[in-house]
C-alpha positions as a printed NumPy array, in Angstrom:
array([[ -96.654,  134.358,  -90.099],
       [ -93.735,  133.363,  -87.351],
       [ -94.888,  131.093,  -84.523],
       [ -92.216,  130.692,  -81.85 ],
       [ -92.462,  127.688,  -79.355],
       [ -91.162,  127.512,  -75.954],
       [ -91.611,  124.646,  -73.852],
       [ -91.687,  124.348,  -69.974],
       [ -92.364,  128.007,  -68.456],
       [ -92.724,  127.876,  -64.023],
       [ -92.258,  130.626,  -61.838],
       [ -90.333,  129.417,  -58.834],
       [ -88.925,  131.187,  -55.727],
       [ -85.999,  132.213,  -57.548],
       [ -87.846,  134.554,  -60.121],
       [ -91.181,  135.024,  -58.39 ],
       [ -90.577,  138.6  ,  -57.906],
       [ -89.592,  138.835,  -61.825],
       [ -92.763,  137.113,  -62.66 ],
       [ -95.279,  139.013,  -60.048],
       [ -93.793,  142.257,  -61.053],
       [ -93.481,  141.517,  -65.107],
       [ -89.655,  142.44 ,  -65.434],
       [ -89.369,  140.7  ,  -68.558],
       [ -85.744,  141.779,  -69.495],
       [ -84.989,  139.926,  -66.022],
       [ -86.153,  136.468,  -67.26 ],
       [ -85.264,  136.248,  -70.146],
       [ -82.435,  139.217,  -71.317],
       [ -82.905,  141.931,  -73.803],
       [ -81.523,  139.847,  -76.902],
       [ -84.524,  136.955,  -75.95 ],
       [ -87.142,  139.116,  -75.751],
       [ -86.354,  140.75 ,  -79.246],
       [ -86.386,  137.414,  -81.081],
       [ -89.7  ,  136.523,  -78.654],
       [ -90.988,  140.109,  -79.949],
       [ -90.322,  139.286,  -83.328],
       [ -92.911,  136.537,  -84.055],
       [ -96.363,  137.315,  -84.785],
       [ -97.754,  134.803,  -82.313],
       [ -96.082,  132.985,  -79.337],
       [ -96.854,  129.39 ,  -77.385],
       [ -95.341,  128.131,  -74.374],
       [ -96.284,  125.62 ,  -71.821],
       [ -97.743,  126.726,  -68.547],
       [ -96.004,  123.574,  -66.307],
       [ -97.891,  125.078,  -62.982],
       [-101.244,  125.574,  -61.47 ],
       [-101.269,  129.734,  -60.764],
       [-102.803,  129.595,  -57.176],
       [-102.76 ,  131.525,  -54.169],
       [-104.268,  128.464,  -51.944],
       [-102.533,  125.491,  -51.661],
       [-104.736,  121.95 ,  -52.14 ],
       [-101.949,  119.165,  -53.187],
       [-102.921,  116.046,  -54.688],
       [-101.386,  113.167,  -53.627],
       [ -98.77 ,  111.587,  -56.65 ],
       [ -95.551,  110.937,  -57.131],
       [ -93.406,  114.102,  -57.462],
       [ -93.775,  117.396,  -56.444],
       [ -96.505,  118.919,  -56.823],
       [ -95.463,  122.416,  -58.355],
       [ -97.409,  125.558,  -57.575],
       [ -96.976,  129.526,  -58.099],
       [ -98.891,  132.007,  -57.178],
       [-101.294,  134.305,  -59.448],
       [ -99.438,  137.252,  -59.816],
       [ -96.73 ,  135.495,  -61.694],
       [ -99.49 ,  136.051,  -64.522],
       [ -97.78 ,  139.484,  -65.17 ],
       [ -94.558,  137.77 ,  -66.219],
       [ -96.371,  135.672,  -68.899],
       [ -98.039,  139.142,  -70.129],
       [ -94.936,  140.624,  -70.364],
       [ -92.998,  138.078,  -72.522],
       [ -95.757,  138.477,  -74.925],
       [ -97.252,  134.655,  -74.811],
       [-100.208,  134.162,  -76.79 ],
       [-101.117,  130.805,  -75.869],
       [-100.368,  128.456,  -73.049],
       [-101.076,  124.557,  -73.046],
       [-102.621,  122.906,  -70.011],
       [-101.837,  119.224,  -71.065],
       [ -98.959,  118.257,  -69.132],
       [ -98.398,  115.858,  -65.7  ],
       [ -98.739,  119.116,  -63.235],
       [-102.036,  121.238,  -64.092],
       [-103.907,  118.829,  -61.705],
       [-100.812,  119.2  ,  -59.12 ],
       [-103.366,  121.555,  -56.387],
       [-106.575,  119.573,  -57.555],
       [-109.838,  121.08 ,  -59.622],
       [-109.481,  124.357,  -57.582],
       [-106.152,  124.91 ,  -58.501],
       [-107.283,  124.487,  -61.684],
       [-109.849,  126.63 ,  -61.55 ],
       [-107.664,  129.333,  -60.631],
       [-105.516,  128.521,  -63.586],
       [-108.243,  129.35 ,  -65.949],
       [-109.707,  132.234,  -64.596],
       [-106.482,  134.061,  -63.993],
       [-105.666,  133.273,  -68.056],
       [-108.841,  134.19 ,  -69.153],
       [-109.191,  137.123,  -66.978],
       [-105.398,  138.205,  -68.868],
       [-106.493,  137.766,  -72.177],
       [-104.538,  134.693,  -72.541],
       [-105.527,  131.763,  -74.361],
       [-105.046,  127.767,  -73.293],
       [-105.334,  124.643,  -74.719],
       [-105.33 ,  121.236,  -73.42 ],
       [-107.186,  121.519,  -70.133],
       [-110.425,  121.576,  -68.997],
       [-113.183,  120.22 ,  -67.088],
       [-114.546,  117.393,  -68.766],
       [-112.508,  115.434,  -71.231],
       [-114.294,  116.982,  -74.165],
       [-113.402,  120.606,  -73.323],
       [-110.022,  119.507,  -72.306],
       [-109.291,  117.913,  -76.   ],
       [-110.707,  121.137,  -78.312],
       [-108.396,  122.52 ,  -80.115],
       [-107.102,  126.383,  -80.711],
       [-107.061,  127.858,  -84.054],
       [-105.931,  130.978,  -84.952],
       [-106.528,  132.685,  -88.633],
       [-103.497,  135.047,  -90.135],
       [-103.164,  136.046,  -93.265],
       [-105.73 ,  133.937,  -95.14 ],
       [-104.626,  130.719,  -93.225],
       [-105.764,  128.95 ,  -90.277],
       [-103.216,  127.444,  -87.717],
       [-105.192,  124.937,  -85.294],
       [-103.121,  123.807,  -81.923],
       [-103.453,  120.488,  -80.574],
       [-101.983,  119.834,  -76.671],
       [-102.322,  116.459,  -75.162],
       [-100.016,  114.921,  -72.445],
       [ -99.018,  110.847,  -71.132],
       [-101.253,  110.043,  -68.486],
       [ -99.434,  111.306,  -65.288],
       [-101.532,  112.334,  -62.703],
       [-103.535,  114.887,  -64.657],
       [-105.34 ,  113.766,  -67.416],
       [-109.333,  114.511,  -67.758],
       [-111.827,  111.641,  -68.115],
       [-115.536,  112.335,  -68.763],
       [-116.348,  111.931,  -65.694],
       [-113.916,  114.743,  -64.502],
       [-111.452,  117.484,  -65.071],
       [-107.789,  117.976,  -66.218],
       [-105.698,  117.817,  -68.724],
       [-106.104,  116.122,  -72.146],
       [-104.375,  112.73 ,  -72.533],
       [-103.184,  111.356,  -75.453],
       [-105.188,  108.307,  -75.981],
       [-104.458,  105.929,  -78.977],
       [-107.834,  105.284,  -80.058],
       [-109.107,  108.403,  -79.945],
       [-106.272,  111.476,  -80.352],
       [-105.725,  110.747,  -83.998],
       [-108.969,  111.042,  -84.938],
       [-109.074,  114.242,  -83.19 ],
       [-106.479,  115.393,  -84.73 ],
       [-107.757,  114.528,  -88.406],
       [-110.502,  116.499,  -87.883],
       [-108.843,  119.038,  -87.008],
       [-107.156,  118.899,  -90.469],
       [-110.141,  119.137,  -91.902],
       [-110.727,  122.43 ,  -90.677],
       [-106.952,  124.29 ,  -90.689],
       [-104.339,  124.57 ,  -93.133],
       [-101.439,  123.833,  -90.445],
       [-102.102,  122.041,  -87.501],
       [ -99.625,  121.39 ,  -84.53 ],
       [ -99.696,  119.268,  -82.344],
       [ -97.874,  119.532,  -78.733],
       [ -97.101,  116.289,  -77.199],
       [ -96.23 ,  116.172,  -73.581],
       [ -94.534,  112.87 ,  -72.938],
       [ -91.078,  111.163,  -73.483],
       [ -88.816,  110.073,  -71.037],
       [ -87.224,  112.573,  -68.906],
       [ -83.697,  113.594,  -69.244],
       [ -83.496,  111.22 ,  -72.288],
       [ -81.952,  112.44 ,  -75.224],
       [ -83.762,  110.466,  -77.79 ],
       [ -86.538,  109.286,  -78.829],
       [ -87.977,  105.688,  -77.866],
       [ -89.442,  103.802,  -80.146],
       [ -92.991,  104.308,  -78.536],
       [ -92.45 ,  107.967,  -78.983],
       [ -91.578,  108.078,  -82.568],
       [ -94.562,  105.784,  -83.462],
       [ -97.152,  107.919,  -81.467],
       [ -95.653,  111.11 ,  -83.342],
       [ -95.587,  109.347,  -86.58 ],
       [ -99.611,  107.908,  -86.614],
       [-100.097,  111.938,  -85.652],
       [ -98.204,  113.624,  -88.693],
       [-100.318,  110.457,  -90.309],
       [-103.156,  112.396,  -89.214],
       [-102.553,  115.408,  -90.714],
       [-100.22 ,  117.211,  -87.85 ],
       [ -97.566,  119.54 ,  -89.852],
       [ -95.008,  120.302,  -86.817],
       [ -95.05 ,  117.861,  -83.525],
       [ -93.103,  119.044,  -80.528],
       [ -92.587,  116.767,  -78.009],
       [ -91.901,  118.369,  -74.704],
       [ -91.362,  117.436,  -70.695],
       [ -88.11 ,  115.578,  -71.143],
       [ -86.199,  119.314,  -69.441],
       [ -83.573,  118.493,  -72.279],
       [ -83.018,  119.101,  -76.074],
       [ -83.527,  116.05 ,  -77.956],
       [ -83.22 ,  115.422,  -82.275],
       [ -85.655,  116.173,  -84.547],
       [ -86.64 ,  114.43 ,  -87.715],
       [ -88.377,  114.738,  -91.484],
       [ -91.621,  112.319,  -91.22 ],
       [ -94.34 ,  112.551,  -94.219],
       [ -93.953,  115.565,  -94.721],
       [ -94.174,  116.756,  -91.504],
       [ -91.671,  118.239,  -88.612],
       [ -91.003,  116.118,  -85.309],
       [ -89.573,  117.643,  -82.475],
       [ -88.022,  114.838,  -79.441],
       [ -87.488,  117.423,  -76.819],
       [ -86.693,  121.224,  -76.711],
       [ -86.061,  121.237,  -73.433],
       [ -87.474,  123.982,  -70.461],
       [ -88.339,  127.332,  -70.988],
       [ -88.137,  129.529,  -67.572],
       [ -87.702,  126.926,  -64.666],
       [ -85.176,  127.701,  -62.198],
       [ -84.03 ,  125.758,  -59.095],
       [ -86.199,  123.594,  -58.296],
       [ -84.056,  120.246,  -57.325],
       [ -81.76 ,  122.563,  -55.183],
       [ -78.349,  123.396,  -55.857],
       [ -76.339,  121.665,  -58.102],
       [ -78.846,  120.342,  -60.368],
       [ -78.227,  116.33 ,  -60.899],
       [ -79.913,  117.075,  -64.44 ],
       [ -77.078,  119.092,  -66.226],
       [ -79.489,  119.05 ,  -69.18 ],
       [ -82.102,  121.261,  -67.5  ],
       [ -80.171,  124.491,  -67.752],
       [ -80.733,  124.504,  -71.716],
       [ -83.152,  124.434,  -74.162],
       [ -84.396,  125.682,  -77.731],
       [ -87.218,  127.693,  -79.153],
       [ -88.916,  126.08 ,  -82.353],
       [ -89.333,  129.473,  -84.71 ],
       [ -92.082,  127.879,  -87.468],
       [ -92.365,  130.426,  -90.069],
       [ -95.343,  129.819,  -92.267],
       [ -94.949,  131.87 ,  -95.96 ],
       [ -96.364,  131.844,  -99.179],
       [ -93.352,  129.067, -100.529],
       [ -94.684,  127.05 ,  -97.259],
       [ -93.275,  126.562,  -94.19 ],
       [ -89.817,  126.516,  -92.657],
       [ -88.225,  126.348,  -89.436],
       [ -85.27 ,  127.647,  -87.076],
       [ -84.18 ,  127.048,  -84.119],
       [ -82.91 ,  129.291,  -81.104],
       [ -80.843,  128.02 ,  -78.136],
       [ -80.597,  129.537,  -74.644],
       [ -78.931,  129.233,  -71.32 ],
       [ -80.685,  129.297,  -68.329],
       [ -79.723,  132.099,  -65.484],
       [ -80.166,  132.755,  -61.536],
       [ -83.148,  134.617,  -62.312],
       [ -84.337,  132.838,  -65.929],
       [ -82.526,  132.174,  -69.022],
       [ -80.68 ,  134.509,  -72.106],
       [ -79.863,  133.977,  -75.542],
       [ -76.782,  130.857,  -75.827],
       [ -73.646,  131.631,  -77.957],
       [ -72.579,  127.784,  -77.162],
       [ -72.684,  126.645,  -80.809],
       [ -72.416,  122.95 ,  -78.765],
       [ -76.213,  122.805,  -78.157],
       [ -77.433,  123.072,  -82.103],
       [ -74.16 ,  120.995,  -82.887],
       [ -75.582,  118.487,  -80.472],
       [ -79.23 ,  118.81 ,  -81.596],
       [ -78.542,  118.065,  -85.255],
       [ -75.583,  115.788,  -84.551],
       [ -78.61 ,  113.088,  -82.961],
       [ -81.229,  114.191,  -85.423],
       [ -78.092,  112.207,  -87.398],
       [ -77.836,  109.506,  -85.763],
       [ -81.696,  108.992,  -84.958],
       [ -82.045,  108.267,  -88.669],
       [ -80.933,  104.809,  -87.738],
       [ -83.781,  103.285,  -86.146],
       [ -82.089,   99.874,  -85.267],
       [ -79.508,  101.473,  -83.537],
       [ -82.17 ,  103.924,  -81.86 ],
       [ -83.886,  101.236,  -80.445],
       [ -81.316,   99.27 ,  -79.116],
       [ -79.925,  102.726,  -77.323],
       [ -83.431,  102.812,  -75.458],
       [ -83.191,   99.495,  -74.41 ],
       [ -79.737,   99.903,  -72.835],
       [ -81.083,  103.059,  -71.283],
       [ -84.143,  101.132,  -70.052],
       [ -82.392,   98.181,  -68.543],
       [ -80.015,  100.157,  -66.883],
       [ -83.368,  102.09 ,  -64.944],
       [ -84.692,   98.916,  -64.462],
       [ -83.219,   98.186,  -60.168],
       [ -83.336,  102.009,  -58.892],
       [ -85.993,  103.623,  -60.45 ],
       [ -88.594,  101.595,  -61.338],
       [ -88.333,   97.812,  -59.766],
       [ -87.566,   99.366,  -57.165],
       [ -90.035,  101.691,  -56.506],
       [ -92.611,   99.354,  -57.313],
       [ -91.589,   96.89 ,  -54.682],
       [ -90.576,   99.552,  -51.589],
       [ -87.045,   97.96 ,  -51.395],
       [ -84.137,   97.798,  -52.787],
       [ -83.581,   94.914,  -55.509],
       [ -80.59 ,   93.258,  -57.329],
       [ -80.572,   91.481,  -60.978],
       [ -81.153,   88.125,  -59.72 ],
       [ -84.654,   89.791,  -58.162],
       [ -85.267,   90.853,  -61.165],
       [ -84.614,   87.979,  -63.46 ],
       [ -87.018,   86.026,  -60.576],
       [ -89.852,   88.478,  -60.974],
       [ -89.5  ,   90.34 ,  -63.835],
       [ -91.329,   88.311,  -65.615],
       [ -94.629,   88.404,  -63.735],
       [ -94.094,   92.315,  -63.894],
       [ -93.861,   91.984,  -67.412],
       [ -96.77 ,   89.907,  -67.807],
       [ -98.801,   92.098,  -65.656],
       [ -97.541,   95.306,  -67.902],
       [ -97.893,   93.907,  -71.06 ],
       [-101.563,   91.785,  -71.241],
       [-103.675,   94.426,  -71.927],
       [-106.686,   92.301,  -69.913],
       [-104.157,   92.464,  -66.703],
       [-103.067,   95.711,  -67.412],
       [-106.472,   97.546,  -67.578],
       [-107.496,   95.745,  -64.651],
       [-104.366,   96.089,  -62.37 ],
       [-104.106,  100.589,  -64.184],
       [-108.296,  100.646,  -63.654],
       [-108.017,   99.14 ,  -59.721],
       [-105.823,  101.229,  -58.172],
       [-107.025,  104.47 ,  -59.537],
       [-110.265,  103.59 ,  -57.86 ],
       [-108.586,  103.029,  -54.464],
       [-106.751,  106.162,  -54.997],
       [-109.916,  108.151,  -55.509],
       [-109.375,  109.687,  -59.12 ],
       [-111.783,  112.293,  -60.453],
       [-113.641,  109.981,  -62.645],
       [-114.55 ,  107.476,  -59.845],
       [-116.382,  110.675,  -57.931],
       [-120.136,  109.863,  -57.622],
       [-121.866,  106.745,  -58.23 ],
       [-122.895,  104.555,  -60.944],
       [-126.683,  106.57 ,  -60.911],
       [-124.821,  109.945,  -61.76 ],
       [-121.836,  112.184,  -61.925],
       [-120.534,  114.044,  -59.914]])
């Protein structure tokens, strides 16, 4: 059986006529859709609440809608199965939601990863072929979106309880995968929290980990046994940070081809280009050169680690500090204060209490109600 992967798939102004009116060969070229044709069963992410009414949240970042005829493009690349989990289901609140669902179900296409209640949002998908069962596991970082049980979204990966979920899931399927939404953005490698979160899962019985939301292609290694993806970049997602792009990165990307067979399982890889209206089939041989060339160097961990702290560091005045402060801050700010930050990030006591406070002020779903009942 031949699962193909695909990660970030968004209908934006640019192609929402080729999504509303199915024109498949549009997004995504003739040679694309044969190799998309040629797997027995296709997953992709669905980065986008489809909804014809808009209801924002409030967050940091966009918050990224499209409207419910796009469905017909997602029918017409053949996708099989679309995961919720990711930092933008929740992006037009539980009705956008809502109309997520019903538009999917009402297509015949399956999801995973969403929901409304933490336990529906963390079931998995399995699928039986040819004497085997293949179970699907989608959870996201916690950006936004995630479900509680007190409310609805997407399934976040939490460390006490998503390996466990994931075991028994094992217990049940031959192959399990596991989609991870999380990583830093336009990072091309892994950070050390990464690669131990994806490691405890293979742990758990996971047999092919893809890792996606970073918009660029990352490394990959051999863990336990099992296949770890750090980033495979988008899928369809066109112009949406204007023109040029800052993120040169965004325009590529791969599809993971797993190919499960009677030896076992192997795996290929298939890089693409994006377009005006989508993305086609790449002849740069730079982008698997590049892929393999820091699945190389990866295999260092020292020297992994120490590249994520540079990268960190470097983040540290602009886009975080920053941020956090509402003005603009030099080293010796820094220095002064960082460690208090640190502190604050780092205690778990402080941390749960300072994470736990200000989603209460900002009125997420699980604080609806009151302490006599849900909501």
């Amino acid at each position: 059986m031949k699962i193909i992967f695909g990660a970030d798939c968004v209908p934006t102004p640019a192609n929402y006529k080729e999504f509303s009116e199915g024109d498949a060969v549009a997004l995504v070229g003739e040679e694309l859709l044969s190799v998309l044709r040629s797997a027995d069963y296709r997953v992709f992410n669905l980065e986008v609440p489809l909804t014809d009414v808009e209801t924002p949240i409030r967050k940091a970042g966009p918050p990224l809608i499209a409207p419910t005829s796009t469905i017909k493009g997602y029918k017409a690349l053949g996708i099989d199965l679309l995961t919720l989990a990711n930092n933008h289901m929740l992006d037009q609140g539980k009705e956008g939601m809502t109309s997520t669902i019903k538009v999917l179900d009402e297509a015949g296409i399956a999801h995973v990863g969403g929901g409304f209640s933490q336990e529906e949002a963390c079931k998995p998908h399995i699928i039986e072929a040819e004497g085997k069962k293949i179970g699907f596991y989608a959870c996201c970082e916690h950006e936004f979106s995630w479900a509680t049980d007190y409310g609805y979204g997407a399934n976040g990966f939490e460390p006490l309880d998503t390996p466990d979920e994931i075991a028994e899931l094992k217990k049940q399927c031959d192959y399990v995968v596991v989609l991870y939404h999380g990583g830093k953005e336009h990072y091309l490698y892994p950070s050390p929290r990464l690669r131990k979160v994806c490691r405890k899962i293979v742990d758990k019985g996971a047999d092919l980990v893809i890792c996606q939301h970073t918009h660029c292609i990352g490394a990959r290694e051999d863990y336990h046994g099992g296949n770890i993806i750090y980033g495979q970049g988008n899928f369809v997602f066109n112009k949406v940070w204007g023109d040029p792009n800052p993120f040169p990165h965004w325009f590529t990307g791969l599809l993971v081809v797993m190919d499960i067979t009677d030896e076992g399982v192997k795996y290929d890889y298939v890089p693409f280009d994006a377009t005006d209206k989508g993305v086609k089939l790449s002849d740069d041989p730079s982008l698997l050169e590049g892929f393999y060339a820091r699945s190389e160097e990866i295999k260092d961990e020292r020297a992994t680690e120490l590249r994520y702290a540079e990268f960190a560091a470097k983040m540290l005045p602009g886009r975080y500090v920053q941020h956090m402060v509402g003005h603009p801050v030099d080293e010796e700010f820094i220095m002064e204060r960082g460690k208090s930050i640190f502190h604050y990030m780092e205690c778990e006591a402080h941390y749960e209490a300072l994470h736990t406070g200000l989603k209460y002020i900002h009125g997420y779903p699980q604080f609806d109600g009151t302490l006599e009942g849900k909501k």
